[in-house]
N, C-alpha and C positions, 0 to 999 in steps of 0.2 A: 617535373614537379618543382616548385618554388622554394627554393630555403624557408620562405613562412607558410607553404602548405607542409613540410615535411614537418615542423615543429608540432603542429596539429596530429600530424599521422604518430609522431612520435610520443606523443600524450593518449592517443586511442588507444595504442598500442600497450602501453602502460596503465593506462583503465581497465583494459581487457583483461591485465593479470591479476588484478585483485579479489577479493573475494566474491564479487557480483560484478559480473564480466560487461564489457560495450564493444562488441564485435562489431566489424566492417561489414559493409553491404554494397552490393555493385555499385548503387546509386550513391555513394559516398557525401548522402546526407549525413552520417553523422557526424561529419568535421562540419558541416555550418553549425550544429549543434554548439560544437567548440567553439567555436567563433564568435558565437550570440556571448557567451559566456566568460570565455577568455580573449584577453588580449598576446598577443606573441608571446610577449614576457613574462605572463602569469600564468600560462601554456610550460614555460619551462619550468617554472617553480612548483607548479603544482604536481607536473612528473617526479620531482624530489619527494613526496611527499607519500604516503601509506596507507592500506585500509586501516591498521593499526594505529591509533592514538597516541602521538612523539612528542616532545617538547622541544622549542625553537632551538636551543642547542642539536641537539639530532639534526633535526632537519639540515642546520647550516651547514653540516658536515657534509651533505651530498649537495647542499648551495651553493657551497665558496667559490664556484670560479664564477656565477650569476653575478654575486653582489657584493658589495664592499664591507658589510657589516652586517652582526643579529639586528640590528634596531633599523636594517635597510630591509631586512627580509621581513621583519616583524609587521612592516606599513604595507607590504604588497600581499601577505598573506591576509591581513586587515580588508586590506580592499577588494580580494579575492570571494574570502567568506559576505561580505558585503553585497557582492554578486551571485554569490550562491553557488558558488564553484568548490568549496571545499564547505567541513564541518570544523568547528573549533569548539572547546569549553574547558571548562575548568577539571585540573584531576590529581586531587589531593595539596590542593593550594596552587597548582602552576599550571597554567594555562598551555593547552597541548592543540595538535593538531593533524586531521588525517584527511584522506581525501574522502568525495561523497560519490556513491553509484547514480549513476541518472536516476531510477526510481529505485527503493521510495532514497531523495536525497534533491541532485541538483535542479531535476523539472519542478519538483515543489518548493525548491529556494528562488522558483523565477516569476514569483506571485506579482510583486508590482513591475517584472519586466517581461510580461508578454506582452507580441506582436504577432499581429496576423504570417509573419514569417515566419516566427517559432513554431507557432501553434500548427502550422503545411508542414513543418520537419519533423515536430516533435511524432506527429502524427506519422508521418510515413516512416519514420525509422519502428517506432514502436509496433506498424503492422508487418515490417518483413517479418522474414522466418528468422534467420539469422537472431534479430532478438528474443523475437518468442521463444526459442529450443531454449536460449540462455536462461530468460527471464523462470521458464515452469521448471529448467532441470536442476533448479538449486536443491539441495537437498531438505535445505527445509523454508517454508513462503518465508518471507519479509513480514506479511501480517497475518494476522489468527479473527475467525470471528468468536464472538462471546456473544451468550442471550441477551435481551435487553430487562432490565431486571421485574417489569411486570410479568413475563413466562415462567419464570423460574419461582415455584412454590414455599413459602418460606421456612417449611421446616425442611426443605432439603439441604441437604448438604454440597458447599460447590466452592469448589476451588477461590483462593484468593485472587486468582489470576484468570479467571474466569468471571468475574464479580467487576459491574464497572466500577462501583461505587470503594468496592475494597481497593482498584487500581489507582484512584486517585487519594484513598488514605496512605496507600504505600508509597507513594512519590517522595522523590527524595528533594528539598525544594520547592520551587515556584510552581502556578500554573499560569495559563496564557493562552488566551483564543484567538484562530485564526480564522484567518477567510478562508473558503474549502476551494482552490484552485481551478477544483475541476469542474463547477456549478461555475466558475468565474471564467473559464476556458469556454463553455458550452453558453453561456451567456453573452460571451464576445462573437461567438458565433452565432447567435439568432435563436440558439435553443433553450430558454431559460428552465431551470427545473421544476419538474413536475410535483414534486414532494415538499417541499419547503420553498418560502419565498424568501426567509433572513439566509446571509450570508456569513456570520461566523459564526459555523458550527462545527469546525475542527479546531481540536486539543491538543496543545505542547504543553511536556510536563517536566520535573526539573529539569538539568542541563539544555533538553530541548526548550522550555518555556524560556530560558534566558537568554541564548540562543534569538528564537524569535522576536525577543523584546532588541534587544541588541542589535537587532539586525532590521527591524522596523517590517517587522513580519507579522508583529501582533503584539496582546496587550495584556499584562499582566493582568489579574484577578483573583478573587478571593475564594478559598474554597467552595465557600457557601455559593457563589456565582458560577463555580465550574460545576456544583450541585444541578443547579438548576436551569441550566444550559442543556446539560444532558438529558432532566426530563424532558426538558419540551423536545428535544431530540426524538427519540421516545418515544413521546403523544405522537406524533407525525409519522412515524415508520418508519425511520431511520436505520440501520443497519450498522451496529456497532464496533469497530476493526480495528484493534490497538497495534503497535508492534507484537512481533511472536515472541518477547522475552517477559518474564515472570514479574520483573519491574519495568512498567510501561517508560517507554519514550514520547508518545504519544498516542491519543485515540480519536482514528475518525470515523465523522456518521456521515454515514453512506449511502445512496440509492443508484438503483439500477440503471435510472437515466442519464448520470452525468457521469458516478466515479468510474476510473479508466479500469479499475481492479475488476470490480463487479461489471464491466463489459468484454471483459475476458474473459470471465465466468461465461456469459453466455454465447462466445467463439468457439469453447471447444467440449465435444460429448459429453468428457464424465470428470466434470470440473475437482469433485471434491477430492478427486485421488488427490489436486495438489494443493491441498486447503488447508488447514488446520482448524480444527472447533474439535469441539469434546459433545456435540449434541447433536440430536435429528428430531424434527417434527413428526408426530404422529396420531393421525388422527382417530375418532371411536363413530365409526360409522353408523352407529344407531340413534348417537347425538346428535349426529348432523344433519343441519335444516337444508343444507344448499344454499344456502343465501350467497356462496361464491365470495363473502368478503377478505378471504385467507386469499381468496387468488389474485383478485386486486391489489392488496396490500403489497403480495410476494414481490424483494423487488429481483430477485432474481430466474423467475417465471418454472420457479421446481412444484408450484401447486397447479392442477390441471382441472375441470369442470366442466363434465360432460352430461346431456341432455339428450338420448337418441330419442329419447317420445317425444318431448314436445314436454311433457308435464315437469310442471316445478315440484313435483312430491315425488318425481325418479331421477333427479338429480345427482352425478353419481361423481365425487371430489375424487384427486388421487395424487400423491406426491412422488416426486419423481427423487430416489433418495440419491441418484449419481449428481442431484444440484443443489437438494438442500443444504443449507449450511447452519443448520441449530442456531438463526437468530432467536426465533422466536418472536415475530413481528406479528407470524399469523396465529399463536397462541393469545394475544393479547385484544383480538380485535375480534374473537370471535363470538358472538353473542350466547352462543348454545351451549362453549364452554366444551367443544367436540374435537379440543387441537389440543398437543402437550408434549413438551420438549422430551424424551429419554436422551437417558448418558450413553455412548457407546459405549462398549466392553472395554475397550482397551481406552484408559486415559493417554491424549498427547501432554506432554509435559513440555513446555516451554524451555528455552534458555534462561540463563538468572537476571543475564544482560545482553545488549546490543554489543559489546564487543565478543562475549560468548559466541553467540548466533552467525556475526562474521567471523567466526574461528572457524566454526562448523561449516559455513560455507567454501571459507579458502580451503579446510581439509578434504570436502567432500561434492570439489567440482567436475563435472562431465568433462569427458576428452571428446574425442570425433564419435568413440562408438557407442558413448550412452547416449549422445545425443540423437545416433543413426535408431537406435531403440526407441529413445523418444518418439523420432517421426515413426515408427513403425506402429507405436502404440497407440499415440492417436489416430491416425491412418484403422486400426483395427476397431478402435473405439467406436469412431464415427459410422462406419461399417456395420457393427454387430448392435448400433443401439437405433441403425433406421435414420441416421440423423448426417447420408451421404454430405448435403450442401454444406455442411460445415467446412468442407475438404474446397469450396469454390470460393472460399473468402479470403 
């Protein structure tokens, strides 16, 4: 091994311990990952650096044999986050800084620098095993789905943080739209999306929105415009998915054909064990026309629409609740008025914040034998729901 592939290994290695791990894989695709990203020297720097939120003092304490100065470190960590290689913002007047997990972090910092080389890595690291156990065994997801807010009846009562519209009252700061990477990844690829044709329809909200503007990620706007961005989200089917903390970082809309999230959804048997929402769809059979439009919509394929006669008046709907995820896309579109979100029994309660949520994760990461669980569970899942081929991909 080369002294500059070892600095690479040596940064892997120091991703892997933080709170949302980047484990090795035989194919040791994910050092080009590094490499798209880092250069040697910002490879060393960014190992100095935390899931935890520091201030360049900190930092230089584990820098000083790197650099010659705070204001040497200050320009490489500059051009680092520029690259999408670390997170940076403001935290209580002075600017801090911590490192970013690939997802959700440095692959969606790589919006104006993807290359058909990225996009063959990013892609093969993300389908070994090795990441998958990492990515589902966190203890709790990264993002959460919420209704879209036509499902949701209005004298009910629902969480502020379930609420998109209460999410961006409660923002702390700026808002700022971005391009959705992953419509923009699958569009570089030949496969333009199926649900929307505009492309900024993902949401950075304080820190994150300044952030993105800062970094030439996206574009500040005014409340009233992240309003109205979100409906027409919305109108189209979108699928709502903010961060899992109670004050949002940001919220994307989603669909089944491009986002990388919601096609992991449909990888593995019984998705929503590792989900987060507070709702489930459910329909009133005596309402329902059959018109099939809730399965269409679905972007995550948990509505089913079966036909043994032949007649459209025995048309027989069915929701599969191990996929649903309480958007509530097919409550909103259906004509007869025969769909409707319920609350689960037990409210999931969010983190306050994004540094919460990686607390909880660095506390509450798998060793080898939750993970050997992991594979056993889905291994049973897939098995006991009829849905072996999942186990061939």
């Amino acid at each position: 091994m080369t002294l500059e592939d070892q600095i690479y290994h040596d940064l892997r290695k120091h991703l892997d311990s933080q709170a949302v791990g980047f484990p090795k894989t035989r194919s040791k695709v994910e050092i080009r990952l590094l490499k798209h990203i880092f250069t040697p020297e910002q490879a060393r720097i960014a190992a100095c650096l935390n899931y935890k939120p520091e201030p360049l003092e900190t930092v230089y304490e584990r820098a000083r044999g790197l650099v010659k100065t705070p204001e040497q470190l200050s320009r490489i960590l500059n051009d680092i986050e520029q690259k999408g290689g670390i997170e940076s913002y403001l935290k209580n007047g002075h600017r801090v800084y911590c490192n970013a997990p690939l997802v959700v972090g440095m692959y969606e910092f790589q919006l104006h620098r993807l290359t058909p080389e990225f996009i063959h890595d990013f892609d093969r690291y993300t389908a070994d095993l090795n990441f998958g156990l990492e990515f589902l065994g966190t203890a709790l997801p990264q993002m959460r789905t919420i209704p879209i807010r036509k499902s949701v009846p209005i004298h009910s009562h629902t969480h502020t943080f379930d609420e998109v519209f209460s999410l961006l009252d409660g923002a702390d700061g700026q808002f700022a739209i971005v391009e959705c990477i992953c419509r923009k990844k699958k569009r570089q690829l030949g496969s333009p999306c199926q649900v929307t044709g505009r492309t900024e329809t993902c949401m950075a909200l304080g820190d994150f929105a300044a952030a993105a503007a800062r970094n030439h990620m996206g574009r500040l706007i005014s409340h009233d415009e992240a309003i109205s961005i979100l409906e027409k989200n919305q109108q189209e089917g979108m699928i709502f998915q903010p961060s899992n903390t109670q004050q949002a970082d940001f919220i994307c809309s989603c669909c089944g054909c491009c986002c990388g999230m919601l096609r992991m959804h449909k990888s593995i048997p019984k998705p929503v064990d590792f989900w987060a929402s507070n709702y489930f769809a459910a329909m009133n059979s005596e309402q329902c026309s059959g018109c099939g439009k809730c399965a269409e919509k679905c972007q995550v394929d948990a509505i089913v629409v079966k036909n043994p006669s032949g007649k459209p008046s025995e048309k027989q709907v069915s929701i599969d609740l191990n996929r649903c995820l309480g958007c509530g896309v097919c409550v909103a579109v259906c004509p007869a008025r025969a769909m409707s979100l319920t609350r689960k029994p037990i409210d999931t309660l969010p983190p306050a914040t994004r540094e919460d949520l990686l607390d909880t994760l660095m506390a509450e990461r798998k060793g080898l034998a939750g993970k050997l669980r992991l594979t056993g569970k889905l291994i049973w899942d897939a098995l006991s729901t009829n849905q072996s081929h999942l186990l061939k991909r």
